[in-house]
C-alpha positions in Angstrom: 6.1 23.1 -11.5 6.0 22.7 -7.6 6.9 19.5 -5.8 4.2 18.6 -3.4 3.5 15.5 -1.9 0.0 14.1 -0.2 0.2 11.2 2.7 -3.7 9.4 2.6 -3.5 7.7 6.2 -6.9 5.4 6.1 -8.5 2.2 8.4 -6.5 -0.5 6.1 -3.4 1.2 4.6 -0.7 4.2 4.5 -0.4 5.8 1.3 2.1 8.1 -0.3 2.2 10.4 -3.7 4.8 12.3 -4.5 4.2 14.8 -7.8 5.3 17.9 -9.5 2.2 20.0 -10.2 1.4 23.2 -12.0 -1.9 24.8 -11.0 -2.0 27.3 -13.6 -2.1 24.5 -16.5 -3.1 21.6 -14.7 -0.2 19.5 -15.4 0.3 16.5 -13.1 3.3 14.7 -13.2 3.3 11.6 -10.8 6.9 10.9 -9.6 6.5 7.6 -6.8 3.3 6.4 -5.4 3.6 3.7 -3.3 1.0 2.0 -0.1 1.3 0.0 3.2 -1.1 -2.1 4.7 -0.9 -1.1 8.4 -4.4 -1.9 9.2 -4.5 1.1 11.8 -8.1 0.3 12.0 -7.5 -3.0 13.5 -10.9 -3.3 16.3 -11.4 -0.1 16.6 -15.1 -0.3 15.4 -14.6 -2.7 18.8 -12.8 -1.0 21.2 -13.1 2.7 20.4 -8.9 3.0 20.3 -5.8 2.4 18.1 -4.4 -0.8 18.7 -0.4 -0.5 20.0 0.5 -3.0 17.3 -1.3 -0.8 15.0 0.4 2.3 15.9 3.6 0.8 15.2 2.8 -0.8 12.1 1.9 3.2 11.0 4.7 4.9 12.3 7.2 2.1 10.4 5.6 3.3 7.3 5.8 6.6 8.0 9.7 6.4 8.8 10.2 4.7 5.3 8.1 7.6 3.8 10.0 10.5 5.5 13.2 8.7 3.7 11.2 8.7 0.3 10.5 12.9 1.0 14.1 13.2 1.9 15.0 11.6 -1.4 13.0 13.4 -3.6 13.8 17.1 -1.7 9.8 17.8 -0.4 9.8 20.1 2.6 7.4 19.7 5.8 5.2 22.7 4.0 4.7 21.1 0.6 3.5 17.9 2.6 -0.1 17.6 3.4 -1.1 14.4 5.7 -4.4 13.7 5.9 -5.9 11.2 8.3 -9.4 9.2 7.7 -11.9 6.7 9.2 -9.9 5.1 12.2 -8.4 8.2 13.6 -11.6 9.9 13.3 -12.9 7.2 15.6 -10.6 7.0 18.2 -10.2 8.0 21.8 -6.4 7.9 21.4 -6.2 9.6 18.0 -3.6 12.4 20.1 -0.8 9.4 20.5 -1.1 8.6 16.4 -0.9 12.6 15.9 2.3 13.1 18.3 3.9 9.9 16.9 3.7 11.2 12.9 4.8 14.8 13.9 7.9 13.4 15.4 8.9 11.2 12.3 7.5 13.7 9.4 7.6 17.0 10.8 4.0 18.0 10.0 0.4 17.6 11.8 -1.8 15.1 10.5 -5.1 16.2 9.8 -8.1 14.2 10.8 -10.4 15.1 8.6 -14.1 15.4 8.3 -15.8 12.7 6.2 -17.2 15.6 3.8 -13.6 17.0 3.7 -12.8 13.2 2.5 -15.3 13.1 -0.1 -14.3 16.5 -1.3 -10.8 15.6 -1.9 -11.8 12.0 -3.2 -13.9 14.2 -5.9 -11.3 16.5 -7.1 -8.8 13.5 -7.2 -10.8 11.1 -9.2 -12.5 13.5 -11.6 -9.9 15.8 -13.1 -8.9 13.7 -15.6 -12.1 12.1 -16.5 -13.9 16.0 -16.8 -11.9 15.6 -20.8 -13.6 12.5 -21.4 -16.7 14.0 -23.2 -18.3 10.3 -23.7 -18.9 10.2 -20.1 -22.0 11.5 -18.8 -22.7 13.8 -16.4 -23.3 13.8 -13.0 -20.8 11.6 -11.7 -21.1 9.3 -8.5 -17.7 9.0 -6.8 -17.9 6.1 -4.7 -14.4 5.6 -2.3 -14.7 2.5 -0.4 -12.4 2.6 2.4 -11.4 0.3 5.0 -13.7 1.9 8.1 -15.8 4.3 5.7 -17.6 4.2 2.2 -17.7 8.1 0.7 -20.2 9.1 -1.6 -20.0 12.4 -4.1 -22.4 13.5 -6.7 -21.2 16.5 -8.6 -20.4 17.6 -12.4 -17.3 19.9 -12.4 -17.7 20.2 -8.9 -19.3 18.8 -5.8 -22.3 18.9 -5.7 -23.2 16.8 -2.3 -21.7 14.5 -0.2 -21.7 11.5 2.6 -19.5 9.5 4.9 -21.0 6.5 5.9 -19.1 4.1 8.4 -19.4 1.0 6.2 -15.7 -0.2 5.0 -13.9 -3.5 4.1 -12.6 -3.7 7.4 -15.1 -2.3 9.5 -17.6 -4.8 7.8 -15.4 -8.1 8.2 -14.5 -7.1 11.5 -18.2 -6.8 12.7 -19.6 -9.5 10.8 -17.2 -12.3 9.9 -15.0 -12.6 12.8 -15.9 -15.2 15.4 -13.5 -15.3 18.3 -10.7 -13.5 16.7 -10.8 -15.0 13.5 -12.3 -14.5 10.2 -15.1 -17.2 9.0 -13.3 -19.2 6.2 -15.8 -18.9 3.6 -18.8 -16.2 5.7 -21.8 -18.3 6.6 -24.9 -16.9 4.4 -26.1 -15.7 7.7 -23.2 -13.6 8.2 -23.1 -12.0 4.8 -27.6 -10.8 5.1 -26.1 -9.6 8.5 -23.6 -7.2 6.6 -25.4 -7.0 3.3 -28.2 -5.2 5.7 -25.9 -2.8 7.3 -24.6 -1.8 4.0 -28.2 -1.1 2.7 -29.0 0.9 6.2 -25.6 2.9 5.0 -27.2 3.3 1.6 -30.4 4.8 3.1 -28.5 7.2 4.9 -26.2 8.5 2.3 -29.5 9.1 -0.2 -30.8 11.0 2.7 -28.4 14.2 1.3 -26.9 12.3 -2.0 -29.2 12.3 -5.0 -27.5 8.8 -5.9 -29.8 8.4 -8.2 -28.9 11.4 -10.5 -26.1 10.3 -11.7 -25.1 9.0 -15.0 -21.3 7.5 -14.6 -20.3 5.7 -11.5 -16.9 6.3 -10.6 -15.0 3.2 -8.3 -12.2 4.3 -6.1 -9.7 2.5 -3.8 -8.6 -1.0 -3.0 -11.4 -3.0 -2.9 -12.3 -1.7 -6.2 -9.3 -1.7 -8.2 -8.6 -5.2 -6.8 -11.9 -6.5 -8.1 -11.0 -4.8 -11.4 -8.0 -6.5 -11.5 -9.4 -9.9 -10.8 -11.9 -9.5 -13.7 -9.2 -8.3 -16.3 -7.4 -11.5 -15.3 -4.0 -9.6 -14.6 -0.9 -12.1 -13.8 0.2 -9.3 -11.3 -1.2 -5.7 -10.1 -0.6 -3.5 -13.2 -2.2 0.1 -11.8 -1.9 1.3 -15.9 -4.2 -1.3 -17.2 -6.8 -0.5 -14.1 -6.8 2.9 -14.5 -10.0 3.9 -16.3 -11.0 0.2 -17.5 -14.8 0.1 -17.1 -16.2 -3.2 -15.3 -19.7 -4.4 -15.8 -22.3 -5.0 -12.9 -22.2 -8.6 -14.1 -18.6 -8.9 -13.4 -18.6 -7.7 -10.1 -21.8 -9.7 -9.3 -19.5 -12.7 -10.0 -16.5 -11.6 -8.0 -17.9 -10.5 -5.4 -19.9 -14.2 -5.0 -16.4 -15.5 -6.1 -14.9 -13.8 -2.9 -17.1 -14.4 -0.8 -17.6 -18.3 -1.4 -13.4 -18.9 -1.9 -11.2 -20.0 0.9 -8.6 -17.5 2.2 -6.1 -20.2 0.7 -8.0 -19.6 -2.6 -8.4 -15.5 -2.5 -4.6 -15.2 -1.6 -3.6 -17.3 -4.8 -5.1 -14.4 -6.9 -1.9 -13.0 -8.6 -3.3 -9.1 -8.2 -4.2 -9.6 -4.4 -2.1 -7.7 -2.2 -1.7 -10.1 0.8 -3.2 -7.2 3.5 -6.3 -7.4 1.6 -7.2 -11.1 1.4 -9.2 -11.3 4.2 -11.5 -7.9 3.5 -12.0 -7.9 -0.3 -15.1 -9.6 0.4 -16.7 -7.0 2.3 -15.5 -4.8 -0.4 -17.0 -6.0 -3.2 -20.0 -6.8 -1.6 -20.2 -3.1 -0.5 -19.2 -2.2 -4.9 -22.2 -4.7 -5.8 -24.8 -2.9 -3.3 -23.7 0.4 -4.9 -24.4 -0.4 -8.1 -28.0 -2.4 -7.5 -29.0 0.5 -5.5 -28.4 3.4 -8.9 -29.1 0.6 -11.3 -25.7 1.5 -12.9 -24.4 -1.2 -15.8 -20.8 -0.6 -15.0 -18.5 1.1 -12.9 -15.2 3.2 -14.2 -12.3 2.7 -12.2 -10.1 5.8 -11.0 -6.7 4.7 -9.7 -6.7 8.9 -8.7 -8.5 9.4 -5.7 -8.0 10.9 -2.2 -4.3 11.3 -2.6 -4.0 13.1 -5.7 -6.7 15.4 -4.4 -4.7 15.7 -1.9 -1.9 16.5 -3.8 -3.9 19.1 -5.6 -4.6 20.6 -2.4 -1.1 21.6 -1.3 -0.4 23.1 -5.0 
């Protein structure tokens, strides 16, 4: 077994998984996983740059994690940070890279959006590829915080596409006024980003046979939050959301639920994490376009993603 360890640095949050893997049998053996909501994102969809505050909030996460590494004995070489949406985007993406080579010793990568949906592929199907109930192709659908990735493949990929439609990127272009999020979205607002969402749709069928495929896979926050909102959980239990399977009514409902609630009433949710209280409707509205677009009944939900991929990727 080698110890390897994957950082997934997105729009919303800081993520780290620390595993020992063996290759040749395909063993996985997940030691800590743990996420930070830094919101490096924060405006830039706005201002084409990484906020100052955001920056910090980052490189305080990565501190804690290079303690973590040290802990569990991973070297620079067996680490692999990879760097999404928001870095992709910005003009000053070379402070954010100086900044985490000084505190973890490697270079982060800021990957392509392809490169994202590869790695989001491999993470989220490896497991699921035994479960011979579940039809093929699958749709791997990762809704970030600045981008949504979409992945059609059977064993492997078979075509992908980044589109910039995320949690964040969607309430920070539709339901801030002033600096501040609309306390429930006016319907107005939420045509305005239900339209962009479909105009991201169009573009990702324009290489992504979306259609094709016959299991919908759910990845990331937004979607593992709304699973845990449906299964009623009295805190965020990653072993009971792992693989449950959530109907398109039940996100229908939830995603109106989020959208129509208070942020009083969204942040008394035992499972929300506070970091997402003010995005998760964007999110599921983004879950509930997905799924009326393929006419898929339910979506499975893959706690393995990005990261473990990843992971896999350093093995």
């Amino acid at each position: 077994m080698t110890r390897v360890a994957g950082i997934d640095c997105g729009t919303n949050s800081i993520r780290l998984l620390v595993a020992d893997v063996d290759p040749a049998t395909g063993e996985f053996a997940e030691l800590d996983r743990r996420m930070t909501i830094v919101r490096l994102g924060q405006g830039v969809d706005k201002t084409g740059r990484l906020a100052p505050e955001a920056l910090e909030r980052t490189f305080e996460a990565c501190t804690a994690y290079a303690q973590v590494l040290a802990q569990y004995g991973v070297p620079a070489e067996r680490l692999r940070f990879v760097a999404t949406s928001a870095s992709r985007d910005a003009e000053n993406r070379d402070e954010f890279v100086r900044g985490v080579k000084e505190i973890l010793g490697v270079e982060p990568e800021v990957i392509s959006g392809d490169q994202e949906a590869e790695f989001s592929f491999t993470g989220a199907t490896k497991e699921l590829a035994a479960h011979e109930h579940l039809e093929r192709p699958f749709l791997v659908v990762d809704i970030g915080g600045g981008s949504t990735e979409f992945v059609v493949g059977e064993e492997h990929v078979r075509a992908a596409r980044s589109v910039d439609v995320g949690c964040v990127r969607m309430t920070e272009r539709h339901l801030v006024v002033d600096g501040v999020v609309t306390d429930p979205p006016t319907a107005a607002q939420i045509a305005a980003m239900r339209a962009d969402i479909e105009a991201a749709l169009d573009q990702a069928e324009e290489s992504v046979p979306l259609h094709e495929a016959r299991t919908l896979v759910g990845l990331a926050g937004s979607v593992t939050t709304v699973a845990g909102i449906v299964l009623g959980l009295p805190e965020y239990e990653s072993s009971q959301i792992h693989h449950s399977r959530i109907s398109y009514e039940q996100v229908r409902e939830i995603s109106e639920r989020m959208l129509t609630e208070t942020h009083a009433e969204r942040a008394a949710i035992p499972v929300m994490h506070p970091g997402r209280v003010d995005v998760i409707g964007a999110g599921a509205l983004v879950l509930l376009a997905v799924m009326e677009r393929i006419g898929a009944s339910e979506v499975v939900v893959s706690e393995h993603d990005i990261l473990d991929g990843i992971a896999w990727s350093v093995a």
